[in-house]
N, C-alpha and C positions, 0 to 999 in steps of 0.2 A: 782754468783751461777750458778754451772751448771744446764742443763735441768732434769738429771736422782736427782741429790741433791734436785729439786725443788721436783718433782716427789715422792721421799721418805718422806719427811719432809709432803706435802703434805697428803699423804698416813697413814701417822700415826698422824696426824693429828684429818682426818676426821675419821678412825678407832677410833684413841680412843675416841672422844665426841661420837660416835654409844657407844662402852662398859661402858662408865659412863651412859650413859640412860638405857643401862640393866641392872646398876649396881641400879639405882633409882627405877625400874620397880620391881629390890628385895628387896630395903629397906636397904641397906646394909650402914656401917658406911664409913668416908671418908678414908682410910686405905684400905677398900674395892673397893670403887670408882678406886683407884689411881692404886691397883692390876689389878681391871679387864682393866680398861683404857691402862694399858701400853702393858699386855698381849694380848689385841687384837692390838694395835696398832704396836708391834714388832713380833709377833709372825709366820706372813708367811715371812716376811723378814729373820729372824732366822734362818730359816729352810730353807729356799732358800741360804742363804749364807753358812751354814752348807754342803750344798749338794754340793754348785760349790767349796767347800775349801777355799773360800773369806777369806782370812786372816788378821785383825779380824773383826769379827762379826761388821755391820756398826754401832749399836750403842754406842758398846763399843768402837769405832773408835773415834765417836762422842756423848757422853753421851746427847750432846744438845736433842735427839730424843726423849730420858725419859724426858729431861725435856719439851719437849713441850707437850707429854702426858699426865704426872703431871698435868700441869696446865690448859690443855680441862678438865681434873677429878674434877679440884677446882672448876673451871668454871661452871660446869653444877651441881656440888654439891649444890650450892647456888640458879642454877637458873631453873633449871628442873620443877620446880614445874609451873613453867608460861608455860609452853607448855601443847596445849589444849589435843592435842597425843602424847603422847611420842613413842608409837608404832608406828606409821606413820610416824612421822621423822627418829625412826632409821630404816628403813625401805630403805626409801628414802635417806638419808643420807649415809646408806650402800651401796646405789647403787654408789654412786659417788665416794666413796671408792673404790667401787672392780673395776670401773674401772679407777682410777687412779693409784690403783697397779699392775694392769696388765701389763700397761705402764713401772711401774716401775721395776716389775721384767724381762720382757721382755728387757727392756733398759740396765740391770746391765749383763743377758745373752750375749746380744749381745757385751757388749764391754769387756766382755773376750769371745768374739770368740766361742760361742758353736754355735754346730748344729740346725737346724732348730728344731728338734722334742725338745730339751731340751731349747731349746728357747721358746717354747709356754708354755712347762712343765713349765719352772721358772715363769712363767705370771701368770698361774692357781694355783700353788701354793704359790707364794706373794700375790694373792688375795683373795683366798679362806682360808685358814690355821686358821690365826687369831679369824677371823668368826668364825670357827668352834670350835676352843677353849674357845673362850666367853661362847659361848652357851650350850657347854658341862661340863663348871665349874657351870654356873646359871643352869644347871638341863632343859635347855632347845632345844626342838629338833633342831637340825643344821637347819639351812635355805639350806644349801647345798643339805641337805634329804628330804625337804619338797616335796609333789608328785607335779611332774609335772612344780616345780619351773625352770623358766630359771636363771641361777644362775652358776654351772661349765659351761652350755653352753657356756653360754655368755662369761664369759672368757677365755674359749679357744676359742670362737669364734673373738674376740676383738684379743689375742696372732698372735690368726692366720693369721688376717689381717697384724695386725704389719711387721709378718714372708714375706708374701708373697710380702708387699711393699718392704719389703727390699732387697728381694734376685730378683725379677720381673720387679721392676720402684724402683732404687737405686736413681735414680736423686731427687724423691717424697720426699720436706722436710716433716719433723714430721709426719712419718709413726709412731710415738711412741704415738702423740698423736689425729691420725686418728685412731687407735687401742682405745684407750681409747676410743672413741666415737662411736665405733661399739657396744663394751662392752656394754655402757650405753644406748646406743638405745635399746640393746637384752633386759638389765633388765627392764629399764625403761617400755618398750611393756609387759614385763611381768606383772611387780606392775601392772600397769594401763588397762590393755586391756586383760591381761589375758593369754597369750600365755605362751603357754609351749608345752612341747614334751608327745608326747604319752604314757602311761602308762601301766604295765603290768596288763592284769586282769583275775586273777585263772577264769579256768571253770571247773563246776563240771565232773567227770569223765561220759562216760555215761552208763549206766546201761543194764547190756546184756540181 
């Protein structure tokens, strides 16, 4: 198995057991489970491979992808109920996610040879995408729009490193997955410590 194979399989992995706990967090039947599971778990890959002309789409390549999806949805269908938070694991679980897909997208950019800027783009969109479709079918705000969340930061921040190892110190093995590990530092300081970027805040006009 190659590294970017590991990467993806990875990546939709840990995505989907995140979308079967917001699928739990809705009460939703296992039919539901197994939808939101897969569509978070293929869903920035999709669309990253959509965009570079990847021909075909890697799960229809490899149907294995649904079914490892599938079976994180059966999985957590039964067992969900033993976790004390379920919010706090996908939480946390999602971070490991996003940056495992950055890697991933990033990894699939670069060995068809795109440019640097469409190299980070494919990062922040295998990472981010999915996420954002879970939570816009469960009716819930994207984590992507939460104020002040490090979240696209951090994956393009993660992409970026990737970029700049590669094209700067080529000699640097697993620049794909010292990327990844920027990523999860960015998030991880967020969950935990708080960090985020500045936010815009209206001020009243002032009165002549």
């Amino acid at each position: 198995m190659t590294l970017l194979i590991f990467l993806d399989y990875a990546s939709v992995i840990v995505f989907a057991v995140t979308g079967a706990l917001v699928a739990s967090r809705a009460q939703l039947d296992l039919v539901g489970f197994a939808f939101i599971a897969c569509l978070t778990a293929v869903g920035g890959g999709t669309l990253r491979d959509l965009l570079l002309d990847r021909n075909p789409i890697f799960w229809i390549s490899q149907p294995s992808y649904l079914a490892a999806a599938g079976l994180a949805a059966v999985l957590i269908f039964f067992t969900a109920h033993l976790l004390e938070s379920r919010l706090r694991a996908i939480i946390w679980l999602d971070s490991i996610a996003l940056a495992v897909a950055v890697a991933a997208g990033a990894g699939v950019a670069i060995s068809l040879n795109q440019s640097p800027a469409i190299i980070i783009l494919m990062g922040v969109i295998t990472s981010c995408m999915g996420g954002l479709m879970r939570d816009v079918v469960v009716g819930d705000v994207p984590v992507v729009l939460k104020q002040g969340e490090l979240y696209v930061t951090a994956a393009f921040a993660g992409a970026a490193t990737t970029v700049a190892l590669n094209t700067f110190m080529p000699d640097i093995p697993y620049s794909l997955l010292i990327g990844a590990a920027a990523t999860w530092t960015l998030r991880a300081g967020s969950i935990q410590f708080g960090w985020h970027l500045p936010v815009y805040k209206s001020t009243p006009p002032k009165s002549k």
